[in-house]
DRENPA-3360 file (N, C-alpha, C; in nm, 2 decimals, always signed):
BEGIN
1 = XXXXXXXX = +0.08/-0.12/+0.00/+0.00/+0.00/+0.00/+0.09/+0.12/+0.00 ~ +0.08/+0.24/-0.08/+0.13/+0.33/-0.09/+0.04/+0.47/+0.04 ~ +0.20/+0.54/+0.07/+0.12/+0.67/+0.16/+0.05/+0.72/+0.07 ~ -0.03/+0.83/+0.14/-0.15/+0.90/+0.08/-0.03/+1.05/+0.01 ~ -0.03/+1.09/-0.09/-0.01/+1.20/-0.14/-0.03/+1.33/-0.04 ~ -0.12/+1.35/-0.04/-0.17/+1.46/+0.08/-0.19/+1.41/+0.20 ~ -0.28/+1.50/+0.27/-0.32/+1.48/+0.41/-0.42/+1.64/+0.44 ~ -0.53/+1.57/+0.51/-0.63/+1.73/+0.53/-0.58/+1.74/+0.65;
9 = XXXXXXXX = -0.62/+1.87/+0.70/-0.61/+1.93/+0.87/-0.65/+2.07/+0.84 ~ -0.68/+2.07/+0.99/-0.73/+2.19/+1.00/-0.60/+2.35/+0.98 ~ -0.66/+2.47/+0.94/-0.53/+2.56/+0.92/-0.49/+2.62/+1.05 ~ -0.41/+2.72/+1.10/-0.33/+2.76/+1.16/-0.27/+2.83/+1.18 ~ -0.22/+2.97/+1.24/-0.18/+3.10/+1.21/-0.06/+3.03/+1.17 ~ +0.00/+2.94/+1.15/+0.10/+2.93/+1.07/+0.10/+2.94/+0.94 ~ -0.01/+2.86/+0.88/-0.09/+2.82/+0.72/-0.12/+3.01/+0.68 ~ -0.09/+3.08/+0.75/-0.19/+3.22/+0.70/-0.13/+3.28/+0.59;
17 = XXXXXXXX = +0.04/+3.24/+0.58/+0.10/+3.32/+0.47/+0.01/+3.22/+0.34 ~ +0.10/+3.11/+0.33/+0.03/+3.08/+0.22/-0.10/+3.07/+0.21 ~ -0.21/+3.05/+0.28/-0.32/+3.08/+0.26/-0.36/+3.23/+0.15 ~ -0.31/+3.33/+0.24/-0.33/+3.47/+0.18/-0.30/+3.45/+0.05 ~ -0.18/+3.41/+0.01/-0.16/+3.36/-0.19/-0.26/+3.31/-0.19 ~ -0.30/+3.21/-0.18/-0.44/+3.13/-0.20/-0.50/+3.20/-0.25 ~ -0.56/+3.32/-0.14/-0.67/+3.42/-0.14/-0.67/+3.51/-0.24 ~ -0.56/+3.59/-0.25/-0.51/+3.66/-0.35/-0.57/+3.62/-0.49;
25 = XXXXXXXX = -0.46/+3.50/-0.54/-0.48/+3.46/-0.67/-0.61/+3.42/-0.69 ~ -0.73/+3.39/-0.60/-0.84/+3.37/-0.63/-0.97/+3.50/-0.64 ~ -0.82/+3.59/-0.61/-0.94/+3.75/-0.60/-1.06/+3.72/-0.47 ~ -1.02/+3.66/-0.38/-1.10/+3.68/-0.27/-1.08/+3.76/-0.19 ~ -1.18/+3.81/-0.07/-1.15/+3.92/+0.03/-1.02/+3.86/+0.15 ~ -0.88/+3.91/+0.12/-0.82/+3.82/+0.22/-0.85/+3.90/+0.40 ~ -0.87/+3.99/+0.36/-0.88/+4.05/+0.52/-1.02/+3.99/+0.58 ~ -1.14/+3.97/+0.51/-1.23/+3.93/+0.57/-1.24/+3.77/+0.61;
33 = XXXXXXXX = -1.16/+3.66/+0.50/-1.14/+3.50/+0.57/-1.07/+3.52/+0.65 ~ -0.96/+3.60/+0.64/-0.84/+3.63/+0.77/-0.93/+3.61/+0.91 ~ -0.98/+3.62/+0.91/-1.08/+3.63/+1.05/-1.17/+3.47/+1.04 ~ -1.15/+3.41/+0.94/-1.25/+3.31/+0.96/-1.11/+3.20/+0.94 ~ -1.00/+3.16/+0.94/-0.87/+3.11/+0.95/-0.89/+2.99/+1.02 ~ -0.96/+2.94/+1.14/-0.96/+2.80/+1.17/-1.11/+2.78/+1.14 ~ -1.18/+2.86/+1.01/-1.28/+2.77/+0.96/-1.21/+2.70/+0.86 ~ -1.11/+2.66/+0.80/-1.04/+2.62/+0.66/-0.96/+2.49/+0.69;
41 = XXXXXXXX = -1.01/+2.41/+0.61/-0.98/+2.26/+0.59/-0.83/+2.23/+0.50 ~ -0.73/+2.22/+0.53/-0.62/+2.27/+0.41/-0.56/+2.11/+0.39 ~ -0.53/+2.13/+0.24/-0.50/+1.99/+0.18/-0.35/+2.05/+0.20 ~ -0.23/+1.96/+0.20/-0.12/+1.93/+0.23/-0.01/+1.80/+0.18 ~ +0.11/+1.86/+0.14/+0.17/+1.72/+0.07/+0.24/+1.69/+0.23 ~ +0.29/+1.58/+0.23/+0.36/+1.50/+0.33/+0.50/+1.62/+0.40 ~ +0.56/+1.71/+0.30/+0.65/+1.80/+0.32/+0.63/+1.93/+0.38 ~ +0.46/+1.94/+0.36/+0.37/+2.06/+0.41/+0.35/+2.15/+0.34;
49 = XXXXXXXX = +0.34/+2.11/+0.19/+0.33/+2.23/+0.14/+0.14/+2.21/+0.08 ~ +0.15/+2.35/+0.07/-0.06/+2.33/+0.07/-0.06/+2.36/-0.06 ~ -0.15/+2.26/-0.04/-0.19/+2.22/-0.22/-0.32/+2.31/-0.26 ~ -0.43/+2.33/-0.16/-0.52/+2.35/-0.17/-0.62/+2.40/+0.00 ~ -0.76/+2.46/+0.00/-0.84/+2.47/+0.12/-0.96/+2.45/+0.05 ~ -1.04/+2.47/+0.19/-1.18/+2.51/+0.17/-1.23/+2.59/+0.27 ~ -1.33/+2.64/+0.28/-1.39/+2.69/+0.44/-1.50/+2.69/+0.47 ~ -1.51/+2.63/+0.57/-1.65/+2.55/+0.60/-1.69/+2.63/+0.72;
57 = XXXXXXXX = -1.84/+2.68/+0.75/-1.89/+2.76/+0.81/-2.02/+2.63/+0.89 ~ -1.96/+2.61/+1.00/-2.06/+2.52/+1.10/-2.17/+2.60/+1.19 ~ -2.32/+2.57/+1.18/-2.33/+2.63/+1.23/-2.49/+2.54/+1.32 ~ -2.48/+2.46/+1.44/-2.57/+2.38/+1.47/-2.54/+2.23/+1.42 ~ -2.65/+2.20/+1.32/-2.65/+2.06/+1.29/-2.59/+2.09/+1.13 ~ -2.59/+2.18/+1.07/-2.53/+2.21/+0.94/-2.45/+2.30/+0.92 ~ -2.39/+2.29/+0.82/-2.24/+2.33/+0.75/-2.30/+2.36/+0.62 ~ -2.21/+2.48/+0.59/-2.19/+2.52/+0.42/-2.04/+2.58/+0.38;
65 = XXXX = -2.00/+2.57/+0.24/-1.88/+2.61/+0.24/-1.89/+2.76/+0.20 ~ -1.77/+2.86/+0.26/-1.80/+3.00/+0.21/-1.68/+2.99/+0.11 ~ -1.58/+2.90/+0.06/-1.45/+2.97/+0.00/-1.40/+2.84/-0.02 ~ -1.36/+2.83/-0.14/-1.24/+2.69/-0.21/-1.14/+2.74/-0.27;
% end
């Protein structure tokens, strides 16, 4: 059996730099997810580098995503 390529986890005031590129190149508002930072699920290679997020807004018994 081969390791998994990635790995999800939750982000991190560490994940923020790269996140913000994320943000940027997607033309999203970075100052306003900036504040929503441990709603974001971040995809990761085994070395740590982020492949990808999402951001998921829980709220009760349901969830929606605000940002990929």
């Amino acid at each position: 059996m081969t390791p998994p390529e990635f790995s999800v986890r939750r982000a991190t005031v560490e994940d923020l730099g790269g996140l913000k590129q994320l943000w940027e190149r997607a033309r999203l508002q970075v100052l306003d997810l900036e504040k929503r930072l441990t709603e974001f699920q971040l995809a990761v290679t085994p070395d740590g580098d982020l492949l990808g997020a999402i951001g998921l807004q829980i709220v009760g018994k349901e969830g929606q995503i605000h940002s990929e």
